[in-house]
MOPAC internal coordinates of N, CA, C and O (Angstrom, degrees):
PM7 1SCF
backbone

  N    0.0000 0     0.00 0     0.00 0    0    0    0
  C    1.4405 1     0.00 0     0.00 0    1    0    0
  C    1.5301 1   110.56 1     0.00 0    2    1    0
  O    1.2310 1   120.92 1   136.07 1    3    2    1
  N    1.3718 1   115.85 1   -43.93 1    3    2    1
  C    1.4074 1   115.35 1  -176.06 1    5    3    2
  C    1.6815 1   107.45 1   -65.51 1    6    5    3
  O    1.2310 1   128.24 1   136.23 1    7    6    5
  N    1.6629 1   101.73 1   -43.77 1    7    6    5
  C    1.8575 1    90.58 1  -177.88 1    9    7    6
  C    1.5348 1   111.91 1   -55.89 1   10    9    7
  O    1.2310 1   121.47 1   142.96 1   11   10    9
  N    1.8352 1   114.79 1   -37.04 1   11   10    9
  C    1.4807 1    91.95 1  -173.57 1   13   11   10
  C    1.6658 1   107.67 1   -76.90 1   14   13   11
  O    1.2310 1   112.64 1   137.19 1   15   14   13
  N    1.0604 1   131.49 1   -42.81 1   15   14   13
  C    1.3078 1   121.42 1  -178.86 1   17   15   14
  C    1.9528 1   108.96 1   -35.91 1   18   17   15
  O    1.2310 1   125.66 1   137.44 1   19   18   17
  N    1.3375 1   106.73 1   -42.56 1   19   18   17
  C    1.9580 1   108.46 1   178.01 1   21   19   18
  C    1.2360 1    87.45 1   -58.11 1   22   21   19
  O    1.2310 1   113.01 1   133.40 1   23   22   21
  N    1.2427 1   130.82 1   -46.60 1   23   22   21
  C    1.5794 1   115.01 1  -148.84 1   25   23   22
  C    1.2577 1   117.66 1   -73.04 1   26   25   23
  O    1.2310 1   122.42 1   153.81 1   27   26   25
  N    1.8390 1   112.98 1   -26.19 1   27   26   25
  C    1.1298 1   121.58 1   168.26 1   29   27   26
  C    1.1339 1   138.86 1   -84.39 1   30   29   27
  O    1.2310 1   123.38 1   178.30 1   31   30   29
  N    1.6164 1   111.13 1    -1.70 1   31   30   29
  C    1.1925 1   128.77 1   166.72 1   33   31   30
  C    1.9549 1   113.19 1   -66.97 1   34   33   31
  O    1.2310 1   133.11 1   125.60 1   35   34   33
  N    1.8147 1    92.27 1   -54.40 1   35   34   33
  C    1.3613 1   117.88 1  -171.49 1   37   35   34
  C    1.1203 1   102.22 1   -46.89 1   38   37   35
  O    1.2310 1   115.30 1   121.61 1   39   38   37
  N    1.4349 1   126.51 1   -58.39 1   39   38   37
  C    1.5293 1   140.08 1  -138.89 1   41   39   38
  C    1.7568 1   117.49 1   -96.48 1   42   41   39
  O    1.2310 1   128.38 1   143.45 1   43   42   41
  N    1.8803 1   101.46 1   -36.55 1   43   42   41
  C    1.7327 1   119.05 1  -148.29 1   45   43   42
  C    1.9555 1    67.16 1  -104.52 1   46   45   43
  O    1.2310 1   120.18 1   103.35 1   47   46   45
  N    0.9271 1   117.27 1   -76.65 1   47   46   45
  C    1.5872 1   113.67 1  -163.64 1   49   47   46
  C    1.4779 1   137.29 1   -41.79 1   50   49   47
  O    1.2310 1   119.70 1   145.19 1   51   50   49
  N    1.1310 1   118.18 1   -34.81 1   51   50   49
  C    1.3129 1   109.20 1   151.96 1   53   51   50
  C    1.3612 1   133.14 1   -55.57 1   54   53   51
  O    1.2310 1   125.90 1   141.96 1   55   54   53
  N    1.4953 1   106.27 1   -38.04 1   55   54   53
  C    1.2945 1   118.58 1  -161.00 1   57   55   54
  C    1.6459 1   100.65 1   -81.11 1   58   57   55
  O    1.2310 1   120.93 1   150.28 1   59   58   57
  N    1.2998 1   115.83 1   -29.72 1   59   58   57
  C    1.3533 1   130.89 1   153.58 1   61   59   58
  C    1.5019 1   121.13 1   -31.20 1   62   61   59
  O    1.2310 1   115.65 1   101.20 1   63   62   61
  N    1.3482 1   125.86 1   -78.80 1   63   62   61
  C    1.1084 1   175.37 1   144.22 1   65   63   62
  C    2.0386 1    90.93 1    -7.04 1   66   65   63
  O    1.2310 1   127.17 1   121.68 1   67   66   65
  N    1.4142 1   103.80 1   -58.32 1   67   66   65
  C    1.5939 1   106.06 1  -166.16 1   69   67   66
  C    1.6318 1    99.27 1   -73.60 1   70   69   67
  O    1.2310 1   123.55 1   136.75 1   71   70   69
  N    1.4791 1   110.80 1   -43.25 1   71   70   69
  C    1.3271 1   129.10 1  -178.64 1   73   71   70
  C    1.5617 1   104.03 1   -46.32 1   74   73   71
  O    1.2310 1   114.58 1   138.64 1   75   74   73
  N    1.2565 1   127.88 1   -41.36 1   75   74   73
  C    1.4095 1   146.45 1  -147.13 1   77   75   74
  C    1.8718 1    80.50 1   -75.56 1   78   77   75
  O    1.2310 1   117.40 1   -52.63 1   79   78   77
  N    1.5087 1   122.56 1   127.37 1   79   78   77
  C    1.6125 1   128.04 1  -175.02 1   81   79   78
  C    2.0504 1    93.81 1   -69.32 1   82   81   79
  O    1.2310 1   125.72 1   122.06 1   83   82   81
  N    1.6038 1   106.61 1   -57.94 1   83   82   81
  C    1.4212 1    97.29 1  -175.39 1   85   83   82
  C    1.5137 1   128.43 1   -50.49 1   86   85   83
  O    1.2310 1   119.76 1   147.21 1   87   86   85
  N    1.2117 1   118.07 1   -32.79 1   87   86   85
  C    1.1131 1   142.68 1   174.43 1   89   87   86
  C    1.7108 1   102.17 1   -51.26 1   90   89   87
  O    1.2310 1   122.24 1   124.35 1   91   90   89
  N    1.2447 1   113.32 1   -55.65 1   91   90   89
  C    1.6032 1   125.86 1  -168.40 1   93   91   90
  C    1.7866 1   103.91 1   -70.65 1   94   93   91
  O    1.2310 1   129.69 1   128.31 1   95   94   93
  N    1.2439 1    98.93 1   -51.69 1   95   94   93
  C    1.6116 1   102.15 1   175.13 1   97   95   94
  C    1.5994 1   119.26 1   -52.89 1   98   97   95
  O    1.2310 1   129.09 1   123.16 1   99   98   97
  N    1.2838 1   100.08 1   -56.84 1   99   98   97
  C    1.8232 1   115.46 1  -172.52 1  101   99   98
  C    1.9497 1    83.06 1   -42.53 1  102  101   99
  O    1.2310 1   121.45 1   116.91 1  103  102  101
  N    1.4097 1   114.84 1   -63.09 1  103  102  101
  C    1.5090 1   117.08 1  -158.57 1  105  103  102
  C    1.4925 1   106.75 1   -49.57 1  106  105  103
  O    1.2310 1   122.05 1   128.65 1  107  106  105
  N    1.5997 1   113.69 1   -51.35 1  107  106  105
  C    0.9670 1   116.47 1   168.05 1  109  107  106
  C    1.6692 1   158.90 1   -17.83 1  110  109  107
  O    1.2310 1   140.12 1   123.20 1  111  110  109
  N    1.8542 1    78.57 1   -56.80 1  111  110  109
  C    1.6587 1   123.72 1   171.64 1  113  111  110
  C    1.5344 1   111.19 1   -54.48 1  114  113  111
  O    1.2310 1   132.60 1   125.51 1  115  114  113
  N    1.8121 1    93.26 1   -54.49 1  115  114  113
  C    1.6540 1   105.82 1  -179.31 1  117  115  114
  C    1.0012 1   122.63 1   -52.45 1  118  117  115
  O    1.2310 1   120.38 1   123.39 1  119  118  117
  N    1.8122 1   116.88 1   -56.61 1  119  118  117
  C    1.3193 1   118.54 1  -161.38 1  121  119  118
  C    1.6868 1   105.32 1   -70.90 1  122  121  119
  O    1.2310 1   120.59 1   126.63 1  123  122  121
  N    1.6832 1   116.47 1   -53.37 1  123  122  121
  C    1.3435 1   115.94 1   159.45 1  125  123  122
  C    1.9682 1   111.59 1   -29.87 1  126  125  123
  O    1.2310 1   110.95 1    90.83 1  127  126  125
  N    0.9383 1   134.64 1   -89.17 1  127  126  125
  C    1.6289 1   128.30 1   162.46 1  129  127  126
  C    1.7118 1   121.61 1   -15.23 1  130  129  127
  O    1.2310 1   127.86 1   142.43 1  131  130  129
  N    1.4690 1   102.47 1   -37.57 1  131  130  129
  C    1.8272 1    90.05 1   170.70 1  133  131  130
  C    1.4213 1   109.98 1  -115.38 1  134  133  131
  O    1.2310 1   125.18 1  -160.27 1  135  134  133
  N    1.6665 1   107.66 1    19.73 1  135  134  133
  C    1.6077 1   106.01 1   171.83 1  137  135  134
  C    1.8687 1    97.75 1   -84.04 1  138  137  135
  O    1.2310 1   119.57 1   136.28 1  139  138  137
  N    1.6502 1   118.42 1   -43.72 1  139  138  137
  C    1.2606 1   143.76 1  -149.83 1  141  139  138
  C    1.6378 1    84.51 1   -85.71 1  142  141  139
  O    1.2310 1   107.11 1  -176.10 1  143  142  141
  N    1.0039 1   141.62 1     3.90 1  143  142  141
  C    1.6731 1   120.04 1  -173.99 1  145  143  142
  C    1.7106 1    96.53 1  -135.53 1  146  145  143
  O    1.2310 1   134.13 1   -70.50 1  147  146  145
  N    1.2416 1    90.28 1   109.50 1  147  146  145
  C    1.6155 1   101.38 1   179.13 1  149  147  146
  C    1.9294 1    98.06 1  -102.56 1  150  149  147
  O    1.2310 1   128.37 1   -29.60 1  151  150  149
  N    1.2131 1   101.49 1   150.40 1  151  150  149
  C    1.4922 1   116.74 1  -148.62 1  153  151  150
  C    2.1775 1    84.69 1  -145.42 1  154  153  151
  O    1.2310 1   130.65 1   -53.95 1  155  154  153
  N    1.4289 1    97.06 1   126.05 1  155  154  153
  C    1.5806 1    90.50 1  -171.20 1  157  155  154
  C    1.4197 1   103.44 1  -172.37 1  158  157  155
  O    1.2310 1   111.63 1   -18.99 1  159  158  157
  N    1.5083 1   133.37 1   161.01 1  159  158  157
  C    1.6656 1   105.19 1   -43.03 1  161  159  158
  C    1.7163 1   129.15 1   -63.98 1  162  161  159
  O    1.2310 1   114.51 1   -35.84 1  163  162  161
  N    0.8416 1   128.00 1   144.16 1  163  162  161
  C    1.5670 1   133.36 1  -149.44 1  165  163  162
  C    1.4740 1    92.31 1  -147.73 1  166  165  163
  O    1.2310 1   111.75 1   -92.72 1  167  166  165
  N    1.7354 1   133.16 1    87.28 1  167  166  165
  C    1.5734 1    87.31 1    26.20 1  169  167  166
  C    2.0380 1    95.89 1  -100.39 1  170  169  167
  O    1.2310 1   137.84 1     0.01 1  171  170  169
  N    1.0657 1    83.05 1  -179.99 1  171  170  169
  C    1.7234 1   108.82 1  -177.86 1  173  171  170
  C    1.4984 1   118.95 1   -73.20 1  174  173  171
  O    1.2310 1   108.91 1   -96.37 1  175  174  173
  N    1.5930 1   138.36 1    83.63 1  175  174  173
  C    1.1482 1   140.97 1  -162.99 1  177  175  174
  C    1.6971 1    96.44 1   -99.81 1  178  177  175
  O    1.2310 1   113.23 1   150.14 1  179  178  177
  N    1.4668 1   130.41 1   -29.86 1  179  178  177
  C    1.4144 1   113.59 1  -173.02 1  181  179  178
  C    1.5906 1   111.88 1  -107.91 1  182  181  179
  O    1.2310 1   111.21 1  -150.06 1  183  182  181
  N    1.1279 1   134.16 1    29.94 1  183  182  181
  C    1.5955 1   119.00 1   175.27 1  185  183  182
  C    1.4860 1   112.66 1   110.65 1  186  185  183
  O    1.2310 1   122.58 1   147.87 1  187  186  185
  N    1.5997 1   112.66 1   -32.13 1  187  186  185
  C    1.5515 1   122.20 1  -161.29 1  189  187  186
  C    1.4428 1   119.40 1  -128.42 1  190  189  187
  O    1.2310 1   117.12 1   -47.14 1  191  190  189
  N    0.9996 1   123.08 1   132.86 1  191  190  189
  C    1.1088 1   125.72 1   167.51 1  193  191  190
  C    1.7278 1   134.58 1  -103.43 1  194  193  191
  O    1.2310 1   109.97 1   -88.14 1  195  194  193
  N    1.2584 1   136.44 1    91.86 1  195  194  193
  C    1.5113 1   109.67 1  -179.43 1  197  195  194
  C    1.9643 1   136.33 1   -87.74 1  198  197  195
  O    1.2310 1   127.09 1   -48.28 1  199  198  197
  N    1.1698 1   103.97 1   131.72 1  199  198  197
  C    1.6548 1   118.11 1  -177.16 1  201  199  198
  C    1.1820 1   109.76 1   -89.40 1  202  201  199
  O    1.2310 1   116.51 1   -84.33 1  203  202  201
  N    1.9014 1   124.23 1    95.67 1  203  202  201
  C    1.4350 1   103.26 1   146.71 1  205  203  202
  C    1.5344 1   127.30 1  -140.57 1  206  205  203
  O    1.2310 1   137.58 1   -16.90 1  207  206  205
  N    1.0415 1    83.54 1   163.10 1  207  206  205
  C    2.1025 1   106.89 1  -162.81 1  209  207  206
  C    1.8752 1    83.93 1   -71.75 1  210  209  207
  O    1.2310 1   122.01 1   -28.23 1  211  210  209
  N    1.2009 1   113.76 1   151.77 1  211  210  209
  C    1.3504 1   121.34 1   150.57 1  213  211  210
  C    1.4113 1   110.20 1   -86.66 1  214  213  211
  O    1.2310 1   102.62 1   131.35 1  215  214  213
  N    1.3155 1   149.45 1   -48.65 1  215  214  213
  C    1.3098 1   171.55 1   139.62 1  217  215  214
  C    1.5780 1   142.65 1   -33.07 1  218  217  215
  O    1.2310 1   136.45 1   101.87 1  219  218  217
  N    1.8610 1    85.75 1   -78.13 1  219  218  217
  C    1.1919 1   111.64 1  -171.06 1  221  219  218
  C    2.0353 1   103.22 1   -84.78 1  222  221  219
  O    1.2310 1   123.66 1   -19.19 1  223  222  221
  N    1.5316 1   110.58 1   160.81 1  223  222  221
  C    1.2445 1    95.50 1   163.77 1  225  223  222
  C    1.6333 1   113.91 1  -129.14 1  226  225  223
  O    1.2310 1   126.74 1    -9.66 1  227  226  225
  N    1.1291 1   104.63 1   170.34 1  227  226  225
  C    1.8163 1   105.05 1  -178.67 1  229  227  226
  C    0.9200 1   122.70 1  -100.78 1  230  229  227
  O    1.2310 1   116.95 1   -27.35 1  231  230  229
  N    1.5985 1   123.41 1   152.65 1  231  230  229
  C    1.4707 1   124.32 1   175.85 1  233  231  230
  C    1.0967 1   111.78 1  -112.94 1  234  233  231
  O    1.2310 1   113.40 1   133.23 1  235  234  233
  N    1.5439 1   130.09 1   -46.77 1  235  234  233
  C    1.4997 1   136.69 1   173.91 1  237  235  234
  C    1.8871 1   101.56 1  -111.11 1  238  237  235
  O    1.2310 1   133.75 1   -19.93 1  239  238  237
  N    1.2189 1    91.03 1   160.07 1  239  238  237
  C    1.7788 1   106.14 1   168.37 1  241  239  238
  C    1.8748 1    94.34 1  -134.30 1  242  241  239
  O    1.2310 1   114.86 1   -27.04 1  243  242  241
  N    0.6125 1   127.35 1   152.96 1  243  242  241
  C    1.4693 1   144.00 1   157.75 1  245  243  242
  C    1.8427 1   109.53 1  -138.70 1  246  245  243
  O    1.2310 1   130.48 1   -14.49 1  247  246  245
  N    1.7414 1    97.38 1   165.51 1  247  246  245
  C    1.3153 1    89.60 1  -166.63 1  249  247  246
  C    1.6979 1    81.38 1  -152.13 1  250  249  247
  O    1.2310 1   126.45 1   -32.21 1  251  250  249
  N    1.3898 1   105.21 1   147.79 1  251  250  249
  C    2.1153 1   103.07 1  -144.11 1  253  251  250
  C    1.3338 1    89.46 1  -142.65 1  254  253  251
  O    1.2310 1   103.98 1   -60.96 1  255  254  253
  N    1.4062 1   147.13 1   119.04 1  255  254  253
  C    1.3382 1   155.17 1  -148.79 1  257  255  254
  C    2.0645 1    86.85 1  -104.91 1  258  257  255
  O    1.2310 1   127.81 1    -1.67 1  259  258  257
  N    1.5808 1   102.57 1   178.33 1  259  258  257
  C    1.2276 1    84.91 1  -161.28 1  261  259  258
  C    1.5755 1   106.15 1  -112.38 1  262  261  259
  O    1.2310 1   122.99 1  -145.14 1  263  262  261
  N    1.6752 1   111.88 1    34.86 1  263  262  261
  C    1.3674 1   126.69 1   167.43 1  265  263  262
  C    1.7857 1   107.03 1  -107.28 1  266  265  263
  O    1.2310 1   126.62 1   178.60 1  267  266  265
  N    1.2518 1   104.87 1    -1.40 1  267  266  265
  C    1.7769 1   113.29 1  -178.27 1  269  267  266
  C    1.2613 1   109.15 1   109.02 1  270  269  267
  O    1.2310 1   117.54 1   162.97 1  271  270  269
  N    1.3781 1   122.28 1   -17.03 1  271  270  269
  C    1.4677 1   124.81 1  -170.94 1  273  271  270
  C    1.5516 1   106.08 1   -57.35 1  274  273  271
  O    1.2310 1   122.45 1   -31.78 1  275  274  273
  N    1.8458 1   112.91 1   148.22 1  275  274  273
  C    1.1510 1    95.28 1  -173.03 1  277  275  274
  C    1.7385 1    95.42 1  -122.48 1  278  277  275
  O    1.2310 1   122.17 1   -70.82 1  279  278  277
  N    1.8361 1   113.45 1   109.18 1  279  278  277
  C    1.3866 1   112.34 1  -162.45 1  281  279  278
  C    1.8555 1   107.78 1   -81.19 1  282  281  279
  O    1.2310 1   132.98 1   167.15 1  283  282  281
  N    1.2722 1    92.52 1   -12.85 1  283  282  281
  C    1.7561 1    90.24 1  -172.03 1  285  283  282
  C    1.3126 1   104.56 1  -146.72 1  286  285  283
  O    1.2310 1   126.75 1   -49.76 1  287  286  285
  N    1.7720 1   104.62 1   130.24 1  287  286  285
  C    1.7307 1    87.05 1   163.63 1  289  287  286
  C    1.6151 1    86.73 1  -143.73 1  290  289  287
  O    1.2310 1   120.23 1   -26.05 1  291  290  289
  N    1.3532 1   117.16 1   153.95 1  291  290  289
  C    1.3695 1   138.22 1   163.22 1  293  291  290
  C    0.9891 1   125.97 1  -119.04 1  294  293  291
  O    1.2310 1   112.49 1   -49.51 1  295  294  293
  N    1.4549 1   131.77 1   130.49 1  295  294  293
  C    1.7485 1   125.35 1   166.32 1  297  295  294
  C    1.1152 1   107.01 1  -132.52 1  298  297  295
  O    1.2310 1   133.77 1   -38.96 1  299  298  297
  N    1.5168 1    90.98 1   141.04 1  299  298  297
  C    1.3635 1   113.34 1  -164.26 1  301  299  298
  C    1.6267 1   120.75 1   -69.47 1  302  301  299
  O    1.2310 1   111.25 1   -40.83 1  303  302  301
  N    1.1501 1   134.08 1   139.17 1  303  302  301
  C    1.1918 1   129.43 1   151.43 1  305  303  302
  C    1.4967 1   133.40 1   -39.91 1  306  305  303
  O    1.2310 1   130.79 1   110.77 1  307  306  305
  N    1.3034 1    96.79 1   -69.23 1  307  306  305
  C    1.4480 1   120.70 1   152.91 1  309  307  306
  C    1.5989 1   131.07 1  -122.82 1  310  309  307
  O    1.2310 1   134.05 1   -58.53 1  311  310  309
  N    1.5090 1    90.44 1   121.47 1  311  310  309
  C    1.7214 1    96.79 1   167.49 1  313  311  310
  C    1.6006 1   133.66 1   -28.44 1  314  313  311
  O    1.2310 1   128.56 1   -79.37 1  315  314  313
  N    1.5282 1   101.13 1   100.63 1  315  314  313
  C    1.9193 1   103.65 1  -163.99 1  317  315  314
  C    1.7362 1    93.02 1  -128.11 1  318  317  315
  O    1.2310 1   136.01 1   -35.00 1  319  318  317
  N    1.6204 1    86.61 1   145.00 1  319  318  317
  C    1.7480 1   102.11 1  -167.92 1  321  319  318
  C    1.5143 1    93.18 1   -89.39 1  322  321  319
  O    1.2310 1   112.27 1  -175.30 1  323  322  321
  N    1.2192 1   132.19 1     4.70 1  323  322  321
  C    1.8111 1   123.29 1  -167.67 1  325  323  322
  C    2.1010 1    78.40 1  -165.99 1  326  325  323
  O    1.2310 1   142.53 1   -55.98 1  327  326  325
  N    1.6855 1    73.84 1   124.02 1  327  326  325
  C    2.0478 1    85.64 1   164.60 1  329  327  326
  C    1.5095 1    77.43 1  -137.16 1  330  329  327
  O    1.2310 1   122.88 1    -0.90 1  331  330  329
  N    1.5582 1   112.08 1   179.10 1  331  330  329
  C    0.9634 1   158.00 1   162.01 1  333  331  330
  C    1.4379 1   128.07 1  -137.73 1  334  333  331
  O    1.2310 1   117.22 1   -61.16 1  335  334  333
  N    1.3918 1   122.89 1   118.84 1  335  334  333
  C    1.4797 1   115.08 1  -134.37 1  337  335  334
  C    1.8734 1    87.09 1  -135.85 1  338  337  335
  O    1.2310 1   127.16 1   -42.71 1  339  338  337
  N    1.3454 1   103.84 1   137.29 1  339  338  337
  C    1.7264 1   105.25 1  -177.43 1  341  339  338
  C    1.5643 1   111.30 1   -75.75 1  342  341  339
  O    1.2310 1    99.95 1   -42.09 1  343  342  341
  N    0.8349 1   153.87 1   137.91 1  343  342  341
  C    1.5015 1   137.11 1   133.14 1  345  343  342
  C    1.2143 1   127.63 1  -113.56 1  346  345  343
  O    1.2310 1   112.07 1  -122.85 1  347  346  345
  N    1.7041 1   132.56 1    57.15 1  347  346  345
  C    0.8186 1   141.77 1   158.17 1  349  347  346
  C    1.7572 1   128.09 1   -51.93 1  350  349  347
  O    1.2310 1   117.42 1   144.87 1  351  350  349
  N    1.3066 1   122.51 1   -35.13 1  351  350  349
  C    1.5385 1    98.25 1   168.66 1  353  351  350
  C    2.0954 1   101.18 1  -101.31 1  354  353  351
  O    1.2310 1   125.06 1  -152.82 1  355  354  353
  N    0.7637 1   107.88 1    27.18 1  355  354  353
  C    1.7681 1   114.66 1   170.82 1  357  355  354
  C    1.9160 1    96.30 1   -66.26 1  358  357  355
  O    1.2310 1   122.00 1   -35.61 1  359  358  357
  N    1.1333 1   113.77 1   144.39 1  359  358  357
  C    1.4311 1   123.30 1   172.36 1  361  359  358
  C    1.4049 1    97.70 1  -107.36 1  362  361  359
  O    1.2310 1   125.13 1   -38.51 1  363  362  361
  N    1.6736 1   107.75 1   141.49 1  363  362  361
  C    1.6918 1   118.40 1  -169.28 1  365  363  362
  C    1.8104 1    90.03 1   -68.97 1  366  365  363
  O    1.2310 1   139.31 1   -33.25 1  367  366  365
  N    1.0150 1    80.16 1   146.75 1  367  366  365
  C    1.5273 1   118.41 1   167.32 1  369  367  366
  C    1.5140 1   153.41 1   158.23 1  370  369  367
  O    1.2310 1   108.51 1    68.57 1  371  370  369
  N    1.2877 1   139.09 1  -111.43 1  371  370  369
  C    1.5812 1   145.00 1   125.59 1  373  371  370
  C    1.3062 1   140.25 1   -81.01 1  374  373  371
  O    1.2310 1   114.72 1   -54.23 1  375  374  373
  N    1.1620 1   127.61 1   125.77 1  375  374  373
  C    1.3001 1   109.64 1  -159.47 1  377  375  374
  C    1.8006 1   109.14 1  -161.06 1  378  377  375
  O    1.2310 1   121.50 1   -59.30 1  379  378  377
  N    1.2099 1   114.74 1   120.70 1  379  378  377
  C    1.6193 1   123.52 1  -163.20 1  381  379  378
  C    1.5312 1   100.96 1   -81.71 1  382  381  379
  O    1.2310 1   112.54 1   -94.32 1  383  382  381
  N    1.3750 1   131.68 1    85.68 1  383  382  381
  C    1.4643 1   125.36 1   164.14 1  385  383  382
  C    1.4617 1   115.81 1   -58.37 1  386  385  383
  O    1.2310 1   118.99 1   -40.59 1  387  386  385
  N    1.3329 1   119.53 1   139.41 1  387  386  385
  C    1.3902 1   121.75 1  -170.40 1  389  387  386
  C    1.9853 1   101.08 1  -132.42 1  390  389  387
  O    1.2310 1   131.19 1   -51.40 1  391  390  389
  N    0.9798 1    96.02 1   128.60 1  391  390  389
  C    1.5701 1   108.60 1   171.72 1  393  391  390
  C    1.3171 1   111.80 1  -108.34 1  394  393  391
  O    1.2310 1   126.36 1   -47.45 1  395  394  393
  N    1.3233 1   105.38 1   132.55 1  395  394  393
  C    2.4342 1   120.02 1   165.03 1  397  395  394
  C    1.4928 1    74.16 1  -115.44 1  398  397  395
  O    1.2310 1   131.69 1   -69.31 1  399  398  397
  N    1.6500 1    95.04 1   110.69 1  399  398  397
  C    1.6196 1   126.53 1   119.97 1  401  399  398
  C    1.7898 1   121.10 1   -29.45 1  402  401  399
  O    1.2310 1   102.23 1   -45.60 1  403  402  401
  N    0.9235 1   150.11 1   134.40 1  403  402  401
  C    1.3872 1   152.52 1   161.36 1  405  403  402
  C    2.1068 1   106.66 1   -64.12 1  406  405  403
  O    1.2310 1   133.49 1   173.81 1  407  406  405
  N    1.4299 1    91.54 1    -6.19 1  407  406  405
  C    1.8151 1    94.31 1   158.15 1  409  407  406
  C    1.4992 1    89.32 1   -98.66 1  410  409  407
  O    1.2310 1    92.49 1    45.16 1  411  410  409
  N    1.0749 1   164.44 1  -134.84 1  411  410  409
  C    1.2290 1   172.33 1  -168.90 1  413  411  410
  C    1.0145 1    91.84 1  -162.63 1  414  413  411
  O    1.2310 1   110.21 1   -86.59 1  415  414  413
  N    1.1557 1   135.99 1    93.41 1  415  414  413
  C    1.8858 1   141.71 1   155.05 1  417  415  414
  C    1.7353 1   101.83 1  -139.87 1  418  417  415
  O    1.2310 1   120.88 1   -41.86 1  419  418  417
  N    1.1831 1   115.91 1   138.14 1  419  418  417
  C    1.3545 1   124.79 1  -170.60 1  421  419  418
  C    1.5755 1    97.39 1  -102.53 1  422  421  419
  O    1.2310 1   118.36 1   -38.28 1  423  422  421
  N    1.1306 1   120.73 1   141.72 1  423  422  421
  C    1.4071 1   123.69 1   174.32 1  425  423  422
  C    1.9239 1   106.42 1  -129.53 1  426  425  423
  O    1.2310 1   120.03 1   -48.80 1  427  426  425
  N    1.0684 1   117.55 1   131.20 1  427  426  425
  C    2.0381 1   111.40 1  -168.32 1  429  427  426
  C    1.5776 1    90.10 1  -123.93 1  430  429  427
  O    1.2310 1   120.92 1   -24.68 1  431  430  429
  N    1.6056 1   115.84 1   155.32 1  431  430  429
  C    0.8525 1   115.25 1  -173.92 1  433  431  430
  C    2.1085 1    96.39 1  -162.12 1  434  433  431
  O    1.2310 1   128.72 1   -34.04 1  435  434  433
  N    0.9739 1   100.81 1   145.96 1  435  434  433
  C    1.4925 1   107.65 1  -159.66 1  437  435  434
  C    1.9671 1   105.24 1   -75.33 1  438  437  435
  O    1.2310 1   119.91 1   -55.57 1  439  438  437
  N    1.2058 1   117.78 1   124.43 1  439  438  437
  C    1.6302 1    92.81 1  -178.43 1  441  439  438
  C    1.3455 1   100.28 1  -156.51 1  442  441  439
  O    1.2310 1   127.70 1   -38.94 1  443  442  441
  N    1.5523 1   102.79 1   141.06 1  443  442  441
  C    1.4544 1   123.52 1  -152.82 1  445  443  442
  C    1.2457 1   111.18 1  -126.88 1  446  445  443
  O    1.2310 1   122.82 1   -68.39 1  447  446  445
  N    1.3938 1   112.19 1   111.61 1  447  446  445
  C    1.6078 1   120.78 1   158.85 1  449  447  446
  C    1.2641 1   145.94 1  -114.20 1  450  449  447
  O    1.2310 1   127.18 1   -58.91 1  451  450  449
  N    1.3354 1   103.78 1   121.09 1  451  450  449
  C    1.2900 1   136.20 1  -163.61 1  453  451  450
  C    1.4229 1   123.17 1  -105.57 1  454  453  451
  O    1.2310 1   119.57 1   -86.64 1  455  454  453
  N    1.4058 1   118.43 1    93.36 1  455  454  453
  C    1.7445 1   108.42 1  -172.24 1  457  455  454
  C    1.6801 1    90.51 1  -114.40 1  458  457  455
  O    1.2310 1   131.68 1   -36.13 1  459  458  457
  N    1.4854 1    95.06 1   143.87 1  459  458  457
  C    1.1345 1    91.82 1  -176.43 1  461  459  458
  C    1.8571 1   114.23 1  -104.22 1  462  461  459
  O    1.2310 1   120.10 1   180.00 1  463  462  461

């Protein structure tokens, strides 16, 4: 009895879950949000990086090393659809850029620096 009850958890619940309309939208929202944020050049060989929204605009950028550490964060004054952001004492490597929307929606995006 207990294995089928797992099984119906495993099997009936997701499919539940996808079925669910909010569920489909929220996903939606996201991928639309990290289709609209172009992130360039990536990886990062000169010091700079530029962020822009086609749409949406930003309030914070943060920049999240890949032990959680958080080496950079900026907030904006004013909400801008294109920053350009320094990272001159950043050490090359991996690094999770994170965007706040001025809706509060976070958008992360993988970004790699490499100076050679």
């Amino acid at each position: 009895m207990k294995q089928f009850i797992l099984a119906l958890f495993i099997f009936v619940l997701p499919f539940q879950l996808l079925a669910n309309d909010s569920w489909n939208d929220s996903l939606s929202q996201k991928e639309e949000l990290e289709t609209e944020l172009k992130v360039y050049p990536n990886p990062v060989k000169n010091n700079q990086v530029t962020i822009a929204f086609q749409t949406k605009e930003m309030k914070e950028v943060r920049l999240v090393n890949i032990t959680g550490k958080e080496v950079l964060r900026e907030i904006l004054d004013f909400p801008e659809q294109k920053k350009t952001v320094k990272l001159n004492n950043i050490p090359n490597g991996i690094y999770i850029l994170q965007i706040k929307t001025t809706e509060d929606k976070v958008v992360s995006k993988k970004l790699m620096i490499s100076r050679d």
